[in-house]
mmCIF file of the protein (N, C-alpha, C, O) and its ligand, coordinates in Angstrom:
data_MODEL
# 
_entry.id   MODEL 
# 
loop_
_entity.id 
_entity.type 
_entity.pdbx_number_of_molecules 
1 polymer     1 
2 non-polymer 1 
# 
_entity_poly.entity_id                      1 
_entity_poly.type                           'polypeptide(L)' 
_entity_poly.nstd_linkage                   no 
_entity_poly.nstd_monomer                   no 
_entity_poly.pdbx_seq_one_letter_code       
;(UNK)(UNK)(UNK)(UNK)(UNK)(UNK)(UNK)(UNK)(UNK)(UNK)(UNK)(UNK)(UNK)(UNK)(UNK)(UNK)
(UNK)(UNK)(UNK)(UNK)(UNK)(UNK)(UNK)(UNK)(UNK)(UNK)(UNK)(UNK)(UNK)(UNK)(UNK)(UNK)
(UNK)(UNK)(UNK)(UNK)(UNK)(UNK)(UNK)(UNK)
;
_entity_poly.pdbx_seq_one_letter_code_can   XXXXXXXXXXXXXXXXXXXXXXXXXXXXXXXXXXXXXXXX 
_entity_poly.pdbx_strand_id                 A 
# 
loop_
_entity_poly_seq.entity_id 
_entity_poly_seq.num 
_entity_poly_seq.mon_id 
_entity_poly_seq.hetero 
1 1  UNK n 
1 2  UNK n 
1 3  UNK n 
1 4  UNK n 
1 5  UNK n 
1 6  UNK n 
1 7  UNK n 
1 8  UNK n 
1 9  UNK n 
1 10 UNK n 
1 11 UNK n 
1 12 UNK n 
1 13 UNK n 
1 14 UNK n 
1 15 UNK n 
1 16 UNK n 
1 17 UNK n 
1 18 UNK n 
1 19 UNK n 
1 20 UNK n 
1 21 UNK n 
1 22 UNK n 
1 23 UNK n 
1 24 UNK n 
1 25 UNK n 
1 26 UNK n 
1 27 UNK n 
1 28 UNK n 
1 29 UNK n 
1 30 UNK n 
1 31 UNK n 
1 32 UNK n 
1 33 UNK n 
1 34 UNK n 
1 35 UNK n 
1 36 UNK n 
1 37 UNK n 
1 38 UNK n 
1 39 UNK n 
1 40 UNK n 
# 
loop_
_struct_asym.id 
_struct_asym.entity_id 
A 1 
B 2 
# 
loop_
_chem_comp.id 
_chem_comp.type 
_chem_comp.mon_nstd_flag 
UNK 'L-peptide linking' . 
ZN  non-polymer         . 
# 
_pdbx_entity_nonpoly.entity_id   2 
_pdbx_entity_nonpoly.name        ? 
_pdbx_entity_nonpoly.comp_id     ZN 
# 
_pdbx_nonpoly_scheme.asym_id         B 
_pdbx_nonpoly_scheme.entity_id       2 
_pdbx_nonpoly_scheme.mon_id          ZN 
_pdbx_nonpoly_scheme.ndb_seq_num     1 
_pdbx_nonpoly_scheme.pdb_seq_num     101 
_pdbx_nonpoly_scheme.auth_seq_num    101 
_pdbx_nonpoly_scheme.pdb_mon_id      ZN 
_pdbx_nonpoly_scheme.auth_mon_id     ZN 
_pdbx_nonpoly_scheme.pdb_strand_id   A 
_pdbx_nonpoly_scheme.pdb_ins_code    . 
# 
loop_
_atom_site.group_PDB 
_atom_site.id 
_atom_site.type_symbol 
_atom_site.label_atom_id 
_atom_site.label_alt_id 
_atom_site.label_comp_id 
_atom_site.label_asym_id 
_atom_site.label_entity_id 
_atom_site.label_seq_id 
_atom_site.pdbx_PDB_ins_code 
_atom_site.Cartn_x 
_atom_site.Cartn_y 
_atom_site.Cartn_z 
_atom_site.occupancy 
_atom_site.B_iso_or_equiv 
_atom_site.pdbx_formal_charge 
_atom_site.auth_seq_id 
_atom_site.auth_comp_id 
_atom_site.auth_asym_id 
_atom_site.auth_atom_id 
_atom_site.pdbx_PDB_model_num 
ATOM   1   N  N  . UNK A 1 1  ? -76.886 -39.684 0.492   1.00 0.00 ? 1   UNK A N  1 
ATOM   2   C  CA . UNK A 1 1  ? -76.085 -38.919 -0.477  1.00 0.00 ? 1   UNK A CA 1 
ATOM   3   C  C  . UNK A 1 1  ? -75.934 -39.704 -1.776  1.00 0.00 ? 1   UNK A C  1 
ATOM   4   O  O  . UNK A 1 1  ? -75.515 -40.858 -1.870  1.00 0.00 ? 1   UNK A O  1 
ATOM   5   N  N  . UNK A 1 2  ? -76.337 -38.909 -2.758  1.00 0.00 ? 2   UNK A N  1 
ATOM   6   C  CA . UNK A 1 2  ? -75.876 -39.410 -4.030  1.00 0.00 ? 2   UNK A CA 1 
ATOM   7   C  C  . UNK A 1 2  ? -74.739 -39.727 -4.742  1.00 0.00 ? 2   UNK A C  1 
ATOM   8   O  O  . UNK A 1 2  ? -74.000 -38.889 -5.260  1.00 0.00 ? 2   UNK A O  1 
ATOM   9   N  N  . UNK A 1 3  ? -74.572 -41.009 -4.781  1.00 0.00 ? 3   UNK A N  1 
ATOM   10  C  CA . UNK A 1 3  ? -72.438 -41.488 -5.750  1.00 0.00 ? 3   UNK A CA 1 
ATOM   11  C  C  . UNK A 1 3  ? -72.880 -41.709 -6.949  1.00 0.00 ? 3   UNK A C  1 
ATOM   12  O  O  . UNK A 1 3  ? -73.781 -42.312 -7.531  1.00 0.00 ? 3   UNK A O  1 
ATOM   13  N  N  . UNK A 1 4  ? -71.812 -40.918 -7.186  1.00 0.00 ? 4   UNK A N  1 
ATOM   14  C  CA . UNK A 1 4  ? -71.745 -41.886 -8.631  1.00 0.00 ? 4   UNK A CA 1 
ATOM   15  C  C  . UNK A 1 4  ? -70.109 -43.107 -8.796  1.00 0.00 ? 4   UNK A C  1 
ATOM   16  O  O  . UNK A 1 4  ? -69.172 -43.043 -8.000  1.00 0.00 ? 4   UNK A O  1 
ATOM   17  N  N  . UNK A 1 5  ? -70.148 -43.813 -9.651  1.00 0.00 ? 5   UNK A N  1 
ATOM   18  C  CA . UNK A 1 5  ? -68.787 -44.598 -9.845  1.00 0.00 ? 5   UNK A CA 1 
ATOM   19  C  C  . UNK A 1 5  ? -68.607 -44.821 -10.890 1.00 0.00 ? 5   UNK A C  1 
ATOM   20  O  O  . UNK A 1 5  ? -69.536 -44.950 -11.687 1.00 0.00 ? 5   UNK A O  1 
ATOM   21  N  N  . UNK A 1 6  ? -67.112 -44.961 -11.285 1.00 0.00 ? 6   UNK A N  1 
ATOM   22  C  CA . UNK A 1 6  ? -67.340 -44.682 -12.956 1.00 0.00 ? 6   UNK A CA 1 
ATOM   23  C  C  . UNK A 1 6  ? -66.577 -46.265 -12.402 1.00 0.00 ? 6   UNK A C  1 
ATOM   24  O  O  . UNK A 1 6  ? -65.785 -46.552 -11.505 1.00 0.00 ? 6   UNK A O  1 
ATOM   25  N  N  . UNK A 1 7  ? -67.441 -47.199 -13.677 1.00 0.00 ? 7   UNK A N  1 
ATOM   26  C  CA . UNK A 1 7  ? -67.187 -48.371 -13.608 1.00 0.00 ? 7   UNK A CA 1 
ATOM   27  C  C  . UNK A 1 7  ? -65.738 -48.491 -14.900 1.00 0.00 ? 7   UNK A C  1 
ATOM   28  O  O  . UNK A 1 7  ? -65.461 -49.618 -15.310 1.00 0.00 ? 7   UNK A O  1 
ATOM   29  N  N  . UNK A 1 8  ? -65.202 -47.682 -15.252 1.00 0.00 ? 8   UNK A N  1 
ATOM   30  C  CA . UNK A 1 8  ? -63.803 -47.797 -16.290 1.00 0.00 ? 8   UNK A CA 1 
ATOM   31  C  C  . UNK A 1 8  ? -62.819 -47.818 -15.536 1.00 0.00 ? 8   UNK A C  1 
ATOM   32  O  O  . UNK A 1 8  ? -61.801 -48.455 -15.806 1.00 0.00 ? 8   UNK A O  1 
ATOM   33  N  N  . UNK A 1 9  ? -63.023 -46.912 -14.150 1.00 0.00 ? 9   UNK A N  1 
ATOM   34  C  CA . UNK A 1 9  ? -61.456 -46.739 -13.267 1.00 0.00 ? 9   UNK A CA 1 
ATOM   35  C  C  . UNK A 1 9  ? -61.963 -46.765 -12.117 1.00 0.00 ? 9   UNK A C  1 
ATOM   36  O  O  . UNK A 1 9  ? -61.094 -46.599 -11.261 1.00 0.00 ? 9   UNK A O  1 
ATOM   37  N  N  . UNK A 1 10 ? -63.062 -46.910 -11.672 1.00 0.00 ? 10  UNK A N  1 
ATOM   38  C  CA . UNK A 1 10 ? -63.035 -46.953 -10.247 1.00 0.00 ? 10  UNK A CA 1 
ATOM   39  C  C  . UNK A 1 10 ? -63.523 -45.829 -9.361  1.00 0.00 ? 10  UNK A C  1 
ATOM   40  O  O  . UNK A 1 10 ? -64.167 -45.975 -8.322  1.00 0.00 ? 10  UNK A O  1 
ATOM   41  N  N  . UNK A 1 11 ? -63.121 -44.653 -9.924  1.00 0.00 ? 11  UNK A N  1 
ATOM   42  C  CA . UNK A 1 11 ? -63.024 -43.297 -9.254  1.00 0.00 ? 11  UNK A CA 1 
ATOM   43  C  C  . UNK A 1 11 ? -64.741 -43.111 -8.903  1.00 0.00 ? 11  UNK A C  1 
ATOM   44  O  O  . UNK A 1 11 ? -65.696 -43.471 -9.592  1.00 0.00 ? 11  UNK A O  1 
ATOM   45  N  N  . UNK A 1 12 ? -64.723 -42.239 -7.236  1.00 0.00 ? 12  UNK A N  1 
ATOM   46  C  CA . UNK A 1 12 ? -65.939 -42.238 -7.340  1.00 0.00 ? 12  UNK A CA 1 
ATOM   47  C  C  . UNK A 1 12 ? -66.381 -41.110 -6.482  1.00 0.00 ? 12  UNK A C  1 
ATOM   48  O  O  . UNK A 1 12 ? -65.654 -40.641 -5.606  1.00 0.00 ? 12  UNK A O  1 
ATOM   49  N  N  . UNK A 1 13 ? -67.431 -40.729 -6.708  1.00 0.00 ? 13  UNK A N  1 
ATOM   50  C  CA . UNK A 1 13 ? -67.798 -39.023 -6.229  1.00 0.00 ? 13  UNK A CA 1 
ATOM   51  C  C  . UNK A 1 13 ? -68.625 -38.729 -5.791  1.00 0.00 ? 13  UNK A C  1 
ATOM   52  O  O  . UNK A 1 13 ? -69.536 -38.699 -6.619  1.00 0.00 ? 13  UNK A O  1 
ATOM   53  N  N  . UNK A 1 14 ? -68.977 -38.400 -4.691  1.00 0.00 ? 14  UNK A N  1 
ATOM   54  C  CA . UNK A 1 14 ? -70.363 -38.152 -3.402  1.00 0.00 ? 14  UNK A CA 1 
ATOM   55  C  C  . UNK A 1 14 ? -70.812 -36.737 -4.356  1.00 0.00 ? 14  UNK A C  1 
ATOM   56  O  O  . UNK A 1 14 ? -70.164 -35.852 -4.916  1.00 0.00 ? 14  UNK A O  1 
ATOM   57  N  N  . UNK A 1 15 ? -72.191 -37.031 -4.215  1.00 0.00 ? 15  UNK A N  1 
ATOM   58  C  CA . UNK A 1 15 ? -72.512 -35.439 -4.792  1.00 0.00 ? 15  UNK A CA 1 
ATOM   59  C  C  . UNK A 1 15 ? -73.966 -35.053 -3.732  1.00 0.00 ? 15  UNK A C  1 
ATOM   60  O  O  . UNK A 1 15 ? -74.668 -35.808 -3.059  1.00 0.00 ? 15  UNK A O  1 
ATOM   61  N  N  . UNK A 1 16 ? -74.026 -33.612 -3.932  1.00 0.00 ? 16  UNK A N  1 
ATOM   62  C  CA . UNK A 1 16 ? -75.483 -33.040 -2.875  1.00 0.00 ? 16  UNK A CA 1 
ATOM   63  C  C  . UNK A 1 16 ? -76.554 -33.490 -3.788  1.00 0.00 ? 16  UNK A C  1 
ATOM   64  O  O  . UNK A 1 16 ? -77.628 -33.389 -3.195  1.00 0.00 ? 16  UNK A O  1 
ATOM   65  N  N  . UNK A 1 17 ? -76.713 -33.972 -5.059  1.00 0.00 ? 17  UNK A N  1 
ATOM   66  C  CA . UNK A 1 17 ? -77.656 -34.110 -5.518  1.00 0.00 ? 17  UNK A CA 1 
ATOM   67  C  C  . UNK A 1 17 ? -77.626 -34.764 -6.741  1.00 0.00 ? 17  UNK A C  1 
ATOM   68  O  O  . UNK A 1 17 ? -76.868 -34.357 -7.622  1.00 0.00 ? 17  UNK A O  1 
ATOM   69  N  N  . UNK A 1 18 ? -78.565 -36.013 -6.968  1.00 0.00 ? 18  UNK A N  1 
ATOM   70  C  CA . UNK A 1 18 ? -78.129 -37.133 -7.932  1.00 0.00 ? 18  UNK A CA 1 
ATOM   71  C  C  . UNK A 1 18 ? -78.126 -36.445 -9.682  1.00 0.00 ? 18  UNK A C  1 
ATOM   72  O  O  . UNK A 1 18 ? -77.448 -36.969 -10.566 1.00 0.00 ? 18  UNK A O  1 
ATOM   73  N  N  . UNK A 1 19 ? -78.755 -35.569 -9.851  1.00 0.00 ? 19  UNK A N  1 
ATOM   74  C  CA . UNK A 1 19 ? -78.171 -34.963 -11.185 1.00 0.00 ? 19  UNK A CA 1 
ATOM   75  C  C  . UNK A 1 19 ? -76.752 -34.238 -10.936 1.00 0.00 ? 19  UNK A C  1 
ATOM   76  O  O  . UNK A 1 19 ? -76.050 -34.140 -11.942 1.00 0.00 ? 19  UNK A O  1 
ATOM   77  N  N  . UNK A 1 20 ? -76.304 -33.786 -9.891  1.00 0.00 ? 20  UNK A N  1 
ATOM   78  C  CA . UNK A 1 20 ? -74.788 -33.457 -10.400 1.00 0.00 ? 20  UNK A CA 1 
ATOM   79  C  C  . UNK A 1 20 ? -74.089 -34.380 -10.167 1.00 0.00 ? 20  UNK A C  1 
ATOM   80  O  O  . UNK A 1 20 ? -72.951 -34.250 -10.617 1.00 0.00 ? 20  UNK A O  1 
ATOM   81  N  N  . UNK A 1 21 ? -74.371 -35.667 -9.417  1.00 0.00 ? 21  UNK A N  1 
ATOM   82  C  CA . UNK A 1 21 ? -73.814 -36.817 -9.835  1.00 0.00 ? 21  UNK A CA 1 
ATOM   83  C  C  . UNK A 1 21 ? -73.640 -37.234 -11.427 1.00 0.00 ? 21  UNK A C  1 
ATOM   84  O  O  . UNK A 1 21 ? -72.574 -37.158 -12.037 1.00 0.00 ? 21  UNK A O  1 
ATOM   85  N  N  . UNK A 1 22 ? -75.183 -37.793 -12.104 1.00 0.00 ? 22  UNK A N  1 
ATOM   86  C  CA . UNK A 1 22 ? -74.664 -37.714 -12.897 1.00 0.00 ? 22  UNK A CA 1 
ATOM   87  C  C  . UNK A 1 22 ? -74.451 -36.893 -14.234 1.00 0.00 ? 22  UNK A C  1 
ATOM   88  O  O  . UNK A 1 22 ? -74.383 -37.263 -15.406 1.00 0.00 ? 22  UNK A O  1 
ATOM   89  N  N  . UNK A 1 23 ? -74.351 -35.326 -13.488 1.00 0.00 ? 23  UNK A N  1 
ATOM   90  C  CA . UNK A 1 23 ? -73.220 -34.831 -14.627 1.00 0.00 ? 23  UNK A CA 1 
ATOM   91  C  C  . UNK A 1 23 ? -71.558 -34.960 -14.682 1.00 0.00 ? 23  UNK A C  1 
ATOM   92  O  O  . UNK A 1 23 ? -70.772 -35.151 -15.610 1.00 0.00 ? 23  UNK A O  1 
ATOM   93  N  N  . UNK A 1 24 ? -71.403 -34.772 -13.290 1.00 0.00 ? 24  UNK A N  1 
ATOM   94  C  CA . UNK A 1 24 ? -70.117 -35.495 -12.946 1.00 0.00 ? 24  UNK A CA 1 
ATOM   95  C  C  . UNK A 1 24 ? -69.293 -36.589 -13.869 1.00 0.00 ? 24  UNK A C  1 
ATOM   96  O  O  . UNK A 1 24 ? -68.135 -36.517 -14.278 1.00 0.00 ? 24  UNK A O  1 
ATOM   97  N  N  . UNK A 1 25 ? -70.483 -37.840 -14.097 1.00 0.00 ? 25  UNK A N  1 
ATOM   98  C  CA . UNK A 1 25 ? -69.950 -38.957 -14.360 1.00 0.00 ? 25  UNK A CA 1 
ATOM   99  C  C  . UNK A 1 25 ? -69.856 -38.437 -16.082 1.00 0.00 ? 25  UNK A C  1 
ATOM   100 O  O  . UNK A 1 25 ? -68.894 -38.453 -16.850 1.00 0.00 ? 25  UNK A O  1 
ATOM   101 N  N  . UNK A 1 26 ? -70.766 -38.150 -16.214 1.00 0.00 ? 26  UNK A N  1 
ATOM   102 C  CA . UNK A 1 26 ? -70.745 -37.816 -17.952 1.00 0.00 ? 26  UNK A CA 1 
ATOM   103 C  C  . UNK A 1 26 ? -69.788 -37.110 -18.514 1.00 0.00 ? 26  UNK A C  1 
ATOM   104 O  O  . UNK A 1 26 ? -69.497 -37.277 -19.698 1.00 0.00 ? 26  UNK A O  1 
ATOM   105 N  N  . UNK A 1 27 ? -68.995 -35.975 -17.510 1.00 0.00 ? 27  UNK A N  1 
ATOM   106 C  CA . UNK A 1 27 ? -68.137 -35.162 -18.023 1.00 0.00 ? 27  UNK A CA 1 
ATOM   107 C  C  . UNK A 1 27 ? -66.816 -35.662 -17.453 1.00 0.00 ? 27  UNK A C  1 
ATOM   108 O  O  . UNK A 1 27 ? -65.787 -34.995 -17.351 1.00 0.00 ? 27  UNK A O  1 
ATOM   109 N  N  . UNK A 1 28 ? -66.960 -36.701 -17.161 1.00 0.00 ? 28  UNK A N  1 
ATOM   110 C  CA . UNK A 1 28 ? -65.800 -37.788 -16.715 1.00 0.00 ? 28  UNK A CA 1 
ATOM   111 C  C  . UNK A 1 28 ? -65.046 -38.612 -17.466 1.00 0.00 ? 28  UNK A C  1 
ATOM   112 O  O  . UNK A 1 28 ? -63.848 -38.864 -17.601 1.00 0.00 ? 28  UNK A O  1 
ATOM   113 N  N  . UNK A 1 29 ? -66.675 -39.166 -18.180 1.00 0.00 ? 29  UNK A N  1 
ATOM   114 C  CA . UNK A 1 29 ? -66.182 -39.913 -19.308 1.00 0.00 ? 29  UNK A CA 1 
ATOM   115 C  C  . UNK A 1 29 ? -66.107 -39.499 -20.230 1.00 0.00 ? 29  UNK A C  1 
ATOM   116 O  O  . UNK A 1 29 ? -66.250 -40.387 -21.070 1.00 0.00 ? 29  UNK A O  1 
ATOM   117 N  N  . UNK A 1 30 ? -65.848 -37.977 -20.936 1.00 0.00 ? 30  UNK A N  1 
ATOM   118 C  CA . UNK A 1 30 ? -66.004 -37.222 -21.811 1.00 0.00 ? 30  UNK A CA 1 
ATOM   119 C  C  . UNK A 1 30 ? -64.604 -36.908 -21.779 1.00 0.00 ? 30  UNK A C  1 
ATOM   120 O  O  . UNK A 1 30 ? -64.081 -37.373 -22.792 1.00 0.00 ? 30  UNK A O  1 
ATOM   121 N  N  . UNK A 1 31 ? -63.669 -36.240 -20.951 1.00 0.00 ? 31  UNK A N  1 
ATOM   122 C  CA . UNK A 1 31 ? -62.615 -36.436 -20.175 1.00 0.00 ? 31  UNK A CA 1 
ATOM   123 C  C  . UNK A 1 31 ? -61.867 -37.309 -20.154 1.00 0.00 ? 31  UNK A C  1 
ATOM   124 O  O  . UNK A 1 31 ? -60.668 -37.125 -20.364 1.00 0.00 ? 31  UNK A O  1 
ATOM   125 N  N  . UNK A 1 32 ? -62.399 -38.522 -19.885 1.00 0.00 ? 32  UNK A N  1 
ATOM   126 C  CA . UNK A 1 32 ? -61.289 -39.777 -19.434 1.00 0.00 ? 32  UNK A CA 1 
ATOM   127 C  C  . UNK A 1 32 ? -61.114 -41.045 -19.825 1.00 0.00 ? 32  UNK A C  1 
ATOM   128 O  O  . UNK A 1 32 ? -60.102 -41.745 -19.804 1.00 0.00 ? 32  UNK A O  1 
ATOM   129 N  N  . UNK A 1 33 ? -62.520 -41.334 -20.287 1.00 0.00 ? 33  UNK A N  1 
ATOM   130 C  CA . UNK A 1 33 ? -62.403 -42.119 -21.570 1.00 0.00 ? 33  UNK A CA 1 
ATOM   131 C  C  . UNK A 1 33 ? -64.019 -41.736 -22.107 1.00 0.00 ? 33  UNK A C  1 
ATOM   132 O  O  . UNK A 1 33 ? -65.211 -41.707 -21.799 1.00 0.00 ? 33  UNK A O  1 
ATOM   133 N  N  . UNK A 1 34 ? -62.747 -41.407 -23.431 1.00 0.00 ? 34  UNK A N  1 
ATOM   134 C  CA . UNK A 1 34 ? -63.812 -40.551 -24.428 1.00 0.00 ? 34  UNK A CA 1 
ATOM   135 C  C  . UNK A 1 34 ? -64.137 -41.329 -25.271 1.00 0.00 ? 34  UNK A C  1 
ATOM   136 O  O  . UNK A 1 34 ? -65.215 -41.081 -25.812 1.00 0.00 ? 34  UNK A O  1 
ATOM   137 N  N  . UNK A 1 35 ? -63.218 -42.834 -25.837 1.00 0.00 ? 35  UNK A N  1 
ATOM   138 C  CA . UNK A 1 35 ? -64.072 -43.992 -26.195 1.00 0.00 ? 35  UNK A CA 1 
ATOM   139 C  C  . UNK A 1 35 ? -65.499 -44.463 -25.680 1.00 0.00 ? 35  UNK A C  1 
ATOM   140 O  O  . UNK A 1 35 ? -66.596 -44.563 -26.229 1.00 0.00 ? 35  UNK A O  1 
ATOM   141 N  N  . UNK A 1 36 ? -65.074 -44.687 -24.525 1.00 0.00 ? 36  UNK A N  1 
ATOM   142 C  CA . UNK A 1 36 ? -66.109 -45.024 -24.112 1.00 0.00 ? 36  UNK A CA 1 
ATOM   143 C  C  . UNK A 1 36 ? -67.775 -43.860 -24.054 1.00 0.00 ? 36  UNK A C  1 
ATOM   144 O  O  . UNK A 1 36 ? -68.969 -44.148 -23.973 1.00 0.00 ? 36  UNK A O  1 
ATOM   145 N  N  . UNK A 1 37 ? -67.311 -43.041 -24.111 1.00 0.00 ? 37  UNK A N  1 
ATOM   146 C  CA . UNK A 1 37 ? -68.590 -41.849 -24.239 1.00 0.00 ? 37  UNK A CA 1 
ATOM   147 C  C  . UNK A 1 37 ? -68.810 -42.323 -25.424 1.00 0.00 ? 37  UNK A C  1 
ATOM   148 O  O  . UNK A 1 37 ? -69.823 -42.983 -25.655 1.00 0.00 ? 37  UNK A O  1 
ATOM   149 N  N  . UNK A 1 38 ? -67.883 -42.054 -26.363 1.00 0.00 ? 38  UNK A N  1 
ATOM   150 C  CA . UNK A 1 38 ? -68.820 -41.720 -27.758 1.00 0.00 ? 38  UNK A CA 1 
ATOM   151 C  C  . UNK A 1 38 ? -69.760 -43.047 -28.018 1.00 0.00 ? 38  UNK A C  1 
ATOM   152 O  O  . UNK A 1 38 ? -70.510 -43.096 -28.993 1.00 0.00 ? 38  UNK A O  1 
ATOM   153 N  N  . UNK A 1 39 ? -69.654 -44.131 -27.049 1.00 0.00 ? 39  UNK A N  1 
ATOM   154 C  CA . UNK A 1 39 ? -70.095 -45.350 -27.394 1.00 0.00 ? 39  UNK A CA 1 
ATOM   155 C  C  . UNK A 1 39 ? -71.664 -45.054 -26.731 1.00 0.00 ? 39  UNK A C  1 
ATOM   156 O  O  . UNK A 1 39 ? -72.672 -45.536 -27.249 1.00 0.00 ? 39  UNK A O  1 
ATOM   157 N  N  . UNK A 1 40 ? -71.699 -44.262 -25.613 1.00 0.00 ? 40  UNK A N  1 
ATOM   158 C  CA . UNK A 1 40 ? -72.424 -44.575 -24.692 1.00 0.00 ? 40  UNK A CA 1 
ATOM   159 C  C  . UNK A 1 40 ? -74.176 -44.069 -25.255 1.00 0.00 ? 40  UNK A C  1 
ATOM   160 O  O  . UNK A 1 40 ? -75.142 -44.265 -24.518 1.00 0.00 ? 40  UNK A O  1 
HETATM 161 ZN ZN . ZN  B 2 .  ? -63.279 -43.258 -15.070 1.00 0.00 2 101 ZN  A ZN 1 
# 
């Protein structure tokens, strides 16, 4: 199974398939720290 982990907080999310992993993570950090997106 595909995780993702957001290395800012920890939080982390089993997904059925490694692209909605990482859309998950992207709209996470878009969300939750949005510093850090706009950096990314
Ligand atoms: Zn986070």
């Amino acid at each position: 199974m595909p995780a993702a982990r957001c290395n800012h907080c920890g939080l982390q999310m089993i997904s059925s398939s490694y692209p909605k992993a990482m859309k998950w993570y992207h709209d996470h950090l878009r969300e939750n720290h949005p510093k850090v997106w706009l950096h990314a």
